[in-house]
Backbone as JSON, one array per atom type, in Angstrom:
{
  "sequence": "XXXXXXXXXXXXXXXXXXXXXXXXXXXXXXXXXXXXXXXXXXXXXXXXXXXXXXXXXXXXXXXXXXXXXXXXXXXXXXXXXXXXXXXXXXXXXXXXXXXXXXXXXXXXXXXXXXXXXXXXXXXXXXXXXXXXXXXXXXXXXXXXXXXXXXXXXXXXXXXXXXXXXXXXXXXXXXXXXXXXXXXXXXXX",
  "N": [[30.27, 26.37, 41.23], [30.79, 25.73, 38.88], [30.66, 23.14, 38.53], [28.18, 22.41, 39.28], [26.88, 23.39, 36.89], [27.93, 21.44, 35.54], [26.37, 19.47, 35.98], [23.15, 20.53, 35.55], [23.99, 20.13, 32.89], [24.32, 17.47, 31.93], [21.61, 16.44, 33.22], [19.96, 17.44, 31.99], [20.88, 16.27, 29.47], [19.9, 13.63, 30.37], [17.44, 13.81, 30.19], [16.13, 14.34, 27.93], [17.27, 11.7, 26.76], [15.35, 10.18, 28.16], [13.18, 11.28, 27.38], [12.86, 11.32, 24.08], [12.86, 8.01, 23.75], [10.7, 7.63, 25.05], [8.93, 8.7, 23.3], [9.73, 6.79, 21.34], [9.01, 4.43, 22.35], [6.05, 4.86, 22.16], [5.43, 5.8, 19.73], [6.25, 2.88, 18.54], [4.0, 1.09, 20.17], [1.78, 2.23, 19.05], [2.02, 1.41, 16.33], [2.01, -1.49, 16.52], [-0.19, -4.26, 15.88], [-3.61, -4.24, 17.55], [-6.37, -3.69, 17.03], [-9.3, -5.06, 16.57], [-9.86, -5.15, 12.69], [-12.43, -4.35, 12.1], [-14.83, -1.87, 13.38], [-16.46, -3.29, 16.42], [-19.01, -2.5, 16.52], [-19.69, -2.72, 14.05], [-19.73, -5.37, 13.22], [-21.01, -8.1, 11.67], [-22.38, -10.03, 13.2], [-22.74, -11.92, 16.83], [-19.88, -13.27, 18.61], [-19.57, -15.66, 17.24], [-19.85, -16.05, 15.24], [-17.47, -15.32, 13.63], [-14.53, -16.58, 12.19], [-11.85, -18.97, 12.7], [-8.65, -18.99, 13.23], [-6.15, -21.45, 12.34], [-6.46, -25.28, 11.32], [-8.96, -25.85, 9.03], [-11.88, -26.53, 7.18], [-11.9, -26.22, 3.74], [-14.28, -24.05, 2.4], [-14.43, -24.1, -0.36], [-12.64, -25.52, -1.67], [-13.4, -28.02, -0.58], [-11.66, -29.5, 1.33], [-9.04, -29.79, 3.95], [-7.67, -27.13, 5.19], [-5.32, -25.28, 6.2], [-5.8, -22.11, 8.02], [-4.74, -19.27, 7.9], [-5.43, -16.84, 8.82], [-8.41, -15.11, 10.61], [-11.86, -14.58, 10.33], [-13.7, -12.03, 10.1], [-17.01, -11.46, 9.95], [-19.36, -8.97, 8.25], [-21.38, -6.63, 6.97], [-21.59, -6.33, 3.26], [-19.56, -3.37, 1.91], [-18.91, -2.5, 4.6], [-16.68, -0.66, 6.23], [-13.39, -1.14, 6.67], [-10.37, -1.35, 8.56], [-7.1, 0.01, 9.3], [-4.78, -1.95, 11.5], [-3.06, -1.05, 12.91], [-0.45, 1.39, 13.42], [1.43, 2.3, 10.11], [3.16, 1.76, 6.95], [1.54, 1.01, 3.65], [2.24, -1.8, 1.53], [1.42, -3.5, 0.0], [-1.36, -2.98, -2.56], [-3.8, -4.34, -3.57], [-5.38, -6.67, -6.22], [-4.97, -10.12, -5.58], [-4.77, -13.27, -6.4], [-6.46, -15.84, -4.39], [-6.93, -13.71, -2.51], [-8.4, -12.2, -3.18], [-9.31, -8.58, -3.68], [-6.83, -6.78, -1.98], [-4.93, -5.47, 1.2], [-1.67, -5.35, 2.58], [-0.13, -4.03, 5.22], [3.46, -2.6, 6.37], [3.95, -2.51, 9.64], [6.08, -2.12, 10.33], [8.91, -3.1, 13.56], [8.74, -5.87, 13.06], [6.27, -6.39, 12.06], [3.31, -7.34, 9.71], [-0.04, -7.0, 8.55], [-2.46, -8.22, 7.04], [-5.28, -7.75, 4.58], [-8.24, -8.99, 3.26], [-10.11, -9.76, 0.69], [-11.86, -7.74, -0.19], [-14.35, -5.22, -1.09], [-13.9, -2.46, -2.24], [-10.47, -0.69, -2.88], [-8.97, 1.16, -0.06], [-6.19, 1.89, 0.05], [-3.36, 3.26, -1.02], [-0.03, 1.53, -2.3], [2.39, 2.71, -0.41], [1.27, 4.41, 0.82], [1.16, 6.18, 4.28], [-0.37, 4.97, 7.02], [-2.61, 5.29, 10.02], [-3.49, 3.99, 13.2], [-6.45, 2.45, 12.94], [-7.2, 4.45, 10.99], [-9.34, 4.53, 7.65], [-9.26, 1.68, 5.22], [-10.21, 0.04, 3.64], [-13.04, -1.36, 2.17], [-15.19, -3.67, 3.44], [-16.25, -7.29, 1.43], [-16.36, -9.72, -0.65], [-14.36, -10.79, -2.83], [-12.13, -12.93, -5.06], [-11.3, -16.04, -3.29], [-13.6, -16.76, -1.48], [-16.4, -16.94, 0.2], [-18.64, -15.42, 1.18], [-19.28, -12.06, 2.48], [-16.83, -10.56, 3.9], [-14.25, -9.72, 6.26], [-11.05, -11.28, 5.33], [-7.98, -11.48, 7.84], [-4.78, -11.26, 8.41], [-1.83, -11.6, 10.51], [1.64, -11.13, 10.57], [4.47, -12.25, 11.82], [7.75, -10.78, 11.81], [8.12, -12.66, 9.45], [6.57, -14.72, 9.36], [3.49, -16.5, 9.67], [1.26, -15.4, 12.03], [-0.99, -16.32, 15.26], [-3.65, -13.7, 15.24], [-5.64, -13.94, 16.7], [-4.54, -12.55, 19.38], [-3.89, -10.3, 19.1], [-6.37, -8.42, 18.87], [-7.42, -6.67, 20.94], [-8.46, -4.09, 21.44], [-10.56, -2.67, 23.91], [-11.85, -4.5, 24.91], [-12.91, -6.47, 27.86], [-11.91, -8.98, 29.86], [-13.03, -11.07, 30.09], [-14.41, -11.1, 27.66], [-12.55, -11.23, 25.55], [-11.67, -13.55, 26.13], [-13.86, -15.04, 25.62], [-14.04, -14.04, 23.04], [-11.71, -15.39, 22.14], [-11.9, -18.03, 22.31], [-13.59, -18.66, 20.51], [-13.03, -18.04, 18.3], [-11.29, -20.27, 18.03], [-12.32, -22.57, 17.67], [-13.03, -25.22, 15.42], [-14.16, -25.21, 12.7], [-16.07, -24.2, 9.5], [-14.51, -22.11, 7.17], [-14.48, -18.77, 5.7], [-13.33, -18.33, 3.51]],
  "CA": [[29.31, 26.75, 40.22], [31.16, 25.05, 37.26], [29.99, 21.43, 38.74], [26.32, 22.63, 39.16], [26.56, 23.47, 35.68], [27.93, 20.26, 34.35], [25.26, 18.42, 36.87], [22.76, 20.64, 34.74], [23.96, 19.62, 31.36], [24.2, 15.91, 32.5], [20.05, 16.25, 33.61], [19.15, 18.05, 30.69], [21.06, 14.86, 28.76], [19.05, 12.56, 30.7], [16.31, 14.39, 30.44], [16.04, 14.2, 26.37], [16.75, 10.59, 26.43], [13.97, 9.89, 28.62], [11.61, 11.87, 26.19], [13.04, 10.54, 22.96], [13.24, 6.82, 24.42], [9.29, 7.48, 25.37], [8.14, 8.84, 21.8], [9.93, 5.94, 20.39], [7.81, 3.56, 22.75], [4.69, 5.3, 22.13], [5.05, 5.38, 18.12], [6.08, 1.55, 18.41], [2.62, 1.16, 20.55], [0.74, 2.6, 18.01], [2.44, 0.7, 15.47], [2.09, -2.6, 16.7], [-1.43, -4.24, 15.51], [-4.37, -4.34, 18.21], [-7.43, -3.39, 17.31], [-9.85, -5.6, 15.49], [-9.86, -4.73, 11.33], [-13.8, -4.21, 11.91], [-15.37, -1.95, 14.52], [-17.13, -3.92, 16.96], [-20.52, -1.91, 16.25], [-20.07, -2.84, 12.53], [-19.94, -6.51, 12.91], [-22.87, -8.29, 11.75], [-23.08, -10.81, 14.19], [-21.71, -12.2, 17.72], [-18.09, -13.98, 17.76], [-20.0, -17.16, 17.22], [-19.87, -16.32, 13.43], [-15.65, -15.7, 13.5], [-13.95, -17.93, 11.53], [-10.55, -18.48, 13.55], [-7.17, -19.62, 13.15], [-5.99, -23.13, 12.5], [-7.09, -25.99, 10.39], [-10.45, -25.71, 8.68], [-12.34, -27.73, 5.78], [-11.85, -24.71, 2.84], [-15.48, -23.71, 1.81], [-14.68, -24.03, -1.89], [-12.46, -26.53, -2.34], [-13.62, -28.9, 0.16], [-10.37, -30.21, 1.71], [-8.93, -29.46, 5.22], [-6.09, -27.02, 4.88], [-4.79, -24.1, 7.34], [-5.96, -21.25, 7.56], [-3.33, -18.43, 8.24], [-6.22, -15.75, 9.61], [-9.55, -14.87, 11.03], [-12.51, -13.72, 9.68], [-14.69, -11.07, 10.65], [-18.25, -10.85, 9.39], [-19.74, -7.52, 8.21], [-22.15, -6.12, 6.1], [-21.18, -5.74, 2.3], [-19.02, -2.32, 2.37], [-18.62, -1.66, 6.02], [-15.48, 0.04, 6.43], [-12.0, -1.69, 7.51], [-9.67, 0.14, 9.29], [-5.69, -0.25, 9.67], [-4.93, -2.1, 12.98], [-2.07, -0.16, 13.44], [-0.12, 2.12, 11.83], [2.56, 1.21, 9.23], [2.68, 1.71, 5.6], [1.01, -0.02, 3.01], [2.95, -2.3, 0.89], [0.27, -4.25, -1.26], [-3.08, -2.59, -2.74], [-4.49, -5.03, -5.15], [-6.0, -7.94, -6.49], [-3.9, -10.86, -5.05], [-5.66, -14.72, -6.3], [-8.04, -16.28, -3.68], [-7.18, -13.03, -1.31], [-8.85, -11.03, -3.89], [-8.32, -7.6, -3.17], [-6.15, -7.34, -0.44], [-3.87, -4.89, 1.28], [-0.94, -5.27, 3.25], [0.43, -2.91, 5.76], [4.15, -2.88, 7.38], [3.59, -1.3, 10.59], [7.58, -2.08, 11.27], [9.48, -4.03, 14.4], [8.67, -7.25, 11.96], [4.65, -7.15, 11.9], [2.8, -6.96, 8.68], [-0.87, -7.38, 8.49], [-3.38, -8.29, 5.58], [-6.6, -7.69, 5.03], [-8.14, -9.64, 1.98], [-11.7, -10.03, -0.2], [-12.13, -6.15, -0.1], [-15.06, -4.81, -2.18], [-13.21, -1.26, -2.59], [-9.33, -0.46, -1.58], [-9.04, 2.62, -0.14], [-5.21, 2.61, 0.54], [-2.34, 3.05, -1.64], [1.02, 1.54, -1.97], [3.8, 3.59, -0.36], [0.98, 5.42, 1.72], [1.1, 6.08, 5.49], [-1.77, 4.94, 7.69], [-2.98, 5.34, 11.2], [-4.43, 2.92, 13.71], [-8.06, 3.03, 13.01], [-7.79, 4.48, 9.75], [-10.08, 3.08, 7.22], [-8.16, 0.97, 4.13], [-11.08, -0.41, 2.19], [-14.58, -1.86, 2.25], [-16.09, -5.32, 3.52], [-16.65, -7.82, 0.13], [-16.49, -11.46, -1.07], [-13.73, -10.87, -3.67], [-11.09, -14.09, -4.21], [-12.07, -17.52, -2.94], [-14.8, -16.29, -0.36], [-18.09, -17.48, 0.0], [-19.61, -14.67, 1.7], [-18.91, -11.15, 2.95], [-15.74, -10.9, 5.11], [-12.84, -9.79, 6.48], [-10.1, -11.94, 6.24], [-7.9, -10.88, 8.5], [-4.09, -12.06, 8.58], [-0.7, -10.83, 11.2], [2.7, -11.49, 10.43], [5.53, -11.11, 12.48], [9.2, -11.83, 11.13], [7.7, -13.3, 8.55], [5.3, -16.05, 9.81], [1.72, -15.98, 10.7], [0.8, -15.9, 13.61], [-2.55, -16.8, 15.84], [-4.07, -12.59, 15.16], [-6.67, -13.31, 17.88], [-3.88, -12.41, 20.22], [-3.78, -8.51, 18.47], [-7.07, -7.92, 19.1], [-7.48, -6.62, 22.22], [-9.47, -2.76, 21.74], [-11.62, -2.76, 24.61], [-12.31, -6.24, 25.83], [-13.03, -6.95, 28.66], [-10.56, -10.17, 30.12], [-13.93, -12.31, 30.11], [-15.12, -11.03, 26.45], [-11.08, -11.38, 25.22], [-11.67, -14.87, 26.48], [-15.43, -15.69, 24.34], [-13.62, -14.15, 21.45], [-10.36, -16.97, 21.63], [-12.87, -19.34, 22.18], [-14.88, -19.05, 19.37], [-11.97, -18.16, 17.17], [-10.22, -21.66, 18.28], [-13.67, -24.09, 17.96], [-13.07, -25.91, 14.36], [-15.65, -25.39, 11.71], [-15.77, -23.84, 8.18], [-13.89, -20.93, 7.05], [-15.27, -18.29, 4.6], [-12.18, -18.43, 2.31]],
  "C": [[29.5, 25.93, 38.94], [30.42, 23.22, 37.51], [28.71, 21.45, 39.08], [26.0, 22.49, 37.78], [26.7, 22.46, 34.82], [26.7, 19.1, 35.42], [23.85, 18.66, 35.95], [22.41, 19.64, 33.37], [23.58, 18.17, 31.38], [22.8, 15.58, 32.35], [19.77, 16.49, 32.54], [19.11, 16.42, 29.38], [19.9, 13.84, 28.57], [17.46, 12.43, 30.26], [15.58, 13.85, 28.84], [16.39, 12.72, 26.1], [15.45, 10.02, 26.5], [13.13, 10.04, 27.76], [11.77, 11.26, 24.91], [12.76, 9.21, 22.66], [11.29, 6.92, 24.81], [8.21, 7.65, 24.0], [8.37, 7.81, 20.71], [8.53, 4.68, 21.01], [6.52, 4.03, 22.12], [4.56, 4.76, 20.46], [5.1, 3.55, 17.85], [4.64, 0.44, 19.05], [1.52, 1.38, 19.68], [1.13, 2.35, 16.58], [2.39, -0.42, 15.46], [0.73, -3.31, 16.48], [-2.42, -4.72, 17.2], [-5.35, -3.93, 18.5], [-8.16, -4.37, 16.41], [-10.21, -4.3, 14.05], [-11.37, -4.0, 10.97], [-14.37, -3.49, 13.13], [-16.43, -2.76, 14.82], [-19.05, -3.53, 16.56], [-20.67, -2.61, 14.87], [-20.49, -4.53, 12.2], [-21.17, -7.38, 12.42], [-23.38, -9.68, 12.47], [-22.02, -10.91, 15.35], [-20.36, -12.76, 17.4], [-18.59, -14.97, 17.26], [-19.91, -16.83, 15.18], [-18.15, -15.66, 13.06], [-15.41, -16.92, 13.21], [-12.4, -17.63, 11.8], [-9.51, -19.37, 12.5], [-6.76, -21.08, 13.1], [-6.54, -23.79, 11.05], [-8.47, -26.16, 10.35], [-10.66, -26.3, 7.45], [-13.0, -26.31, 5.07], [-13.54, -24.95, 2.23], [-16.13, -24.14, 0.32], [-14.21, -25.18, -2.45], [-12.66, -28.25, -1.44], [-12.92, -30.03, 1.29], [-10.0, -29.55, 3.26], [-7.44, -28.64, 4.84], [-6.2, -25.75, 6.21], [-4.91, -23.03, 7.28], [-5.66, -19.91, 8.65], [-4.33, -17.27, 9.12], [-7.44, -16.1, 10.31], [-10.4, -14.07, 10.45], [-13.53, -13.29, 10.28], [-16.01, -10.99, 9.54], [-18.67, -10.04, 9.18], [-20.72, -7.78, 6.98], [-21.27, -5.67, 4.89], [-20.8, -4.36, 2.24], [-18.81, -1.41, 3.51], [-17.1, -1.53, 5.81], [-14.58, -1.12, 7.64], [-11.07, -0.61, 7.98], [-8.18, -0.7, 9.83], [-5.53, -1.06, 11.1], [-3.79, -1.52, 13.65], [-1.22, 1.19, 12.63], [1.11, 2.4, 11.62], [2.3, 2.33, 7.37], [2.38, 0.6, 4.74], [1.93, -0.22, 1.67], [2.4, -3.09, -0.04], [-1.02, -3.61, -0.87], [-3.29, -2.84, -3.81], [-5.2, -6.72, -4.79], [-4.79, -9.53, -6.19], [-4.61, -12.64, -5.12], [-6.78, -14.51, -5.62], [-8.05, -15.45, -2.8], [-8.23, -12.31, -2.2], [-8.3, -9.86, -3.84], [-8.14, -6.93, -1.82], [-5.23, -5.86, -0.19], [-3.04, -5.18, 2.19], [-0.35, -4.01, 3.76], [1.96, -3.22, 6.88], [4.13, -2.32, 8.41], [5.36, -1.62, 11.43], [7.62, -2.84, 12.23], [8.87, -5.47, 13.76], [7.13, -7.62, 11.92], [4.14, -6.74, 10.62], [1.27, -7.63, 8.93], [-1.55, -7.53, 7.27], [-4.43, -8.24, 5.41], [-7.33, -8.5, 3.54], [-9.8, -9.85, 2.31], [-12.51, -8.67, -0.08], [-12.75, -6.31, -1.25], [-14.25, -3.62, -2.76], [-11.68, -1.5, -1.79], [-9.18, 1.09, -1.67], [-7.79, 3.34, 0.17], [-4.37, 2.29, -0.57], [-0.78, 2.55, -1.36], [2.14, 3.02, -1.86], [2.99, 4.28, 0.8], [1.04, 5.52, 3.47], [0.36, 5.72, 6.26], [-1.74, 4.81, 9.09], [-3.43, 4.57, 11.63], [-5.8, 3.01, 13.12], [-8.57, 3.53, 11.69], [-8.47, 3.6, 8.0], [-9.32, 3.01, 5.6], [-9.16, 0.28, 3.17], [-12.41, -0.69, 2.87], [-14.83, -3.58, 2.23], [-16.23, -6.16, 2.04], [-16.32, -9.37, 0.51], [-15.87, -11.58, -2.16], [-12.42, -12.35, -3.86], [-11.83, -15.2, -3.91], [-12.93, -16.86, -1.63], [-16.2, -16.95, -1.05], [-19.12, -16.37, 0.81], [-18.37, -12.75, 2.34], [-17.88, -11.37, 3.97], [-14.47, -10.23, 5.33], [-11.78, -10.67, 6.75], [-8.68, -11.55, 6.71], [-6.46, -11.82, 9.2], [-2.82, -11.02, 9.74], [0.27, -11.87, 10.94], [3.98, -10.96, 11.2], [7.23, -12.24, 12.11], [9.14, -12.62, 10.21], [7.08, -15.02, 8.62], [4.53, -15.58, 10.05], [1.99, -16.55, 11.84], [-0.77, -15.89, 14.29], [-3.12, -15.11, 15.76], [-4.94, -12.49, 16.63], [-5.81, -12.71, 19.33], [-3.47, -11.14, 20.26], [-4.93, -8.06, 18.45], [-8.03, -7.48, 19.78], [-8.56, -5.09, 22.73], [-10.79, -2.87, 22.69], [-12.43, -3.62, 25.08], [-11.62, -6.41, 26.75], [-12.18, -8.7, 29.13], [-11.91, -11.45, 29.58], [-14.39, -12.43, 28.57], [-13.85, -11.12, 25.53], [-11.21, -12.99, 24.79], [-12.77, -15.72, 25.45], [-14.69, -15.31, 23.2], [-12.65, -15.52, 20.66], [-11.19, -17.83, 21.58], [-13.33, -19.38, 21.3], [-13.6, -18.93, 18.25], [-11.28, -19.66, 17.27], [-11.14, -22.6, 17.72], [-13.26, -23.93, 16.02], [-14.72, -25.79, 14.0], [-14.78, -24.71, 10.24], [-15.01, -22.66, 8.22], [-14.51, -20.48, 5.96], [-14.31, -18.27, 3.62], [-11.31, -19.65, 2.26]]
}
């Protein structure tokens, strides 16, 4: 009976890693960025008007320089929305991001969102995937309405179109990289 009982305790052990060890996955899942900054409904056009990743000839100052994000098109004050969820570590006016927020969502990713008409999140505050952090604008070096739309992990950028994965399809995953990759202008 006494070695049933420590066979018990043992399972029970196991048992509570398992679950602990699964809520950590899950929160790091839903901490990690992968949804586009813009629902898909809100966008105001196909991908063909994404302005991707890479080197691009800057809008304003006419020169070819690198440009660390992607930008999403929208309608003046459509709603942005966390792509994961983290806390926010910058809510302000930031140069040519304008106003911008950053969010750490932890294991080394930080995202940015920049040329916000309104911000709707505060430093220090908590935020959810999905939840919304400001409003669409052209604040900052922009030439038009936009999300731009940066991921950091360990402290580098990195290519974002590779975090935004909510509900695409492998073939429509695929038109998005594409159009994010094809060289042209950038809105910031």
């Amino acid at each position: 009976m006494e070695q049933l009982s420590r066979l018990i305790a043992l399972q029970s052990k196991s048992f509570d890693t398992i679950a602990r060890l699964a809520k950590e996955k899950e929160q790091m899942l839903s901490s990690i960025p992968s949804i586009k900054p813009v629902r898909e409904d809100k966008l105001a056009s196909s991908v063909g008007y994404l302005s991707g990743f890479g080197m691009r000839l800057h809008p304003i100052h006419k020169v070819r320089r690198f440009h660390k994000g992607i930008d999403f098109t929208a309608p003046h004050g459509t709603a942005i929305q966390a792509t994961g969820d983290g806390e926010v570590v910058k809510a302000g006016y930031d140069g040519g991001y304008g106003n911008c927020v950053i969010i750490d969502h932890g294991y080394g990713y930080r995202t940015l969102y920049a040329h916000m008409s309104k911000l709707e999140a505060k430093v220090g505050q908590r935020v959810k995937k999905g939840q919304r952090i400001g409003l669409i604008g052209s604040t900052g070096s922009s030439t038009g309405a936009h999300c731009h739309y940066e991921v950091h992990l360990n402290g580098n950028v990195v290519n974002p179109i590779q975090f935004v994965l909510d509900g695409l399809s492998p073939a429509e995953y695929q038109a998005l990289a594409n159009a994010a990759s094809m060289e042209g202008n950038s809105l910031d």
